[in-house]
N, C-alpha and C positions, 0 to 999 in steps of 0.2 A: 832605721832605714840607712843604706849602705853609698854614702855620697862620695863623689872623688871632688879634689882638687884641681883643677883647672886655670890655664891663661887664655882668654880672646883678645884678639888683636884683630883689629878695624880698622879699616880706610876708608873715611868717606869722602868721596870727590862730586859727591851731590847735595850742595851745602841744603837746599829744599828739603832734604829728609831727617836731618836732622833733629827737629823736634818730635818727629815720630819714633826715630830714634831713641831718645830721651824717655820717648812715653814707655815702650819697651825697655828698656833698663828698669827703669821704676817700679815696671810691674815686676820683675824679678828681686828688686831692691834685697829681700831679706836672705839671699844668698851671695850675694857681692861683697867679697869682702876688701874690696880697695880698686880703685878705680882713676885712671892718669889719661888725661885730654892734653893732645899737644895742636895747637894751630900749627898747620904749615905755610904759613903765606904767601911765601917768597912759588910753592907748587898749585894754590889754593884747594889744598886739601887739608884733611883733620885726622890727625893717630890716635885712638883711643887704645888702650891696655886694659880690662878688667880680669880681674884675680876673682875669682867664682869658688864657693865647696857648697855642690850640691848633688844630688841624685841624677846619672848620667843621662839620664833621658830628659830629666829638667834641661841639662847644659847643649842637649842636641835638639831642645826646643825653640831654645831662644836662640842657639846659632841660625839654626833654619828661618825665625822669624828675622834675624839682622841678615842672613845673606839673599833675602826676597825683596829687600828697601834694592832703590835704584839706584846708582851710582855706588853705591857701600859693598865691600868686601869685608872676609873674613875668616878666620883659622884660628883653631883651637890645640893648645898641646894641654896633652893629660899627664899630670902628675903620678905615680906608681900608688902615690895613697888615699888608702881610700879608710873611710872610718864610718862609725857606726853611730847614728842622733836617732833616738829616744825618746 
């Protein structure tokens, strides 16, 4: 199956959603391949960065499922590579 590389990048300014947040990550868990959480405090918001390689309709599922939370933003850049899991 033909997966890309992917960065999301998230602002959540609705600290409430955050564990549902969480819950979706998790369910995606076995294509994440690294994942950076910054508190912003001094804004009270939260940066998250996840590093993704999966099948592009996968990474336009869960973006869709993270930009329906409330307060939470999000954007995706795609990497040009893409490979082939078996």
């Amino acid at each position: 199956m033909e997966t890309r590389v992917a960065v999301m990048s998230i602002i959540v300014e609705e600290a409430g959603t955050v564990e549902t947040l969480n819950a979706i990550l998790h369910d995606y868990g076995k294509y994440i391949i690294g994942r950076m959480g910054i508190p912003y405090r001094q804004r009270g918001i939260s940066i998250i960065s996840i590093a993704i390689d999966a099948p592009q309709d996968t990474i336009s599922a869960l973006s869709g499922k993270i930009g329906k939370l409330p307060g939470v933003g999000v954007k995706t850049a795609f990497s040009n590579v893409g490979a082939s899991h078996g």
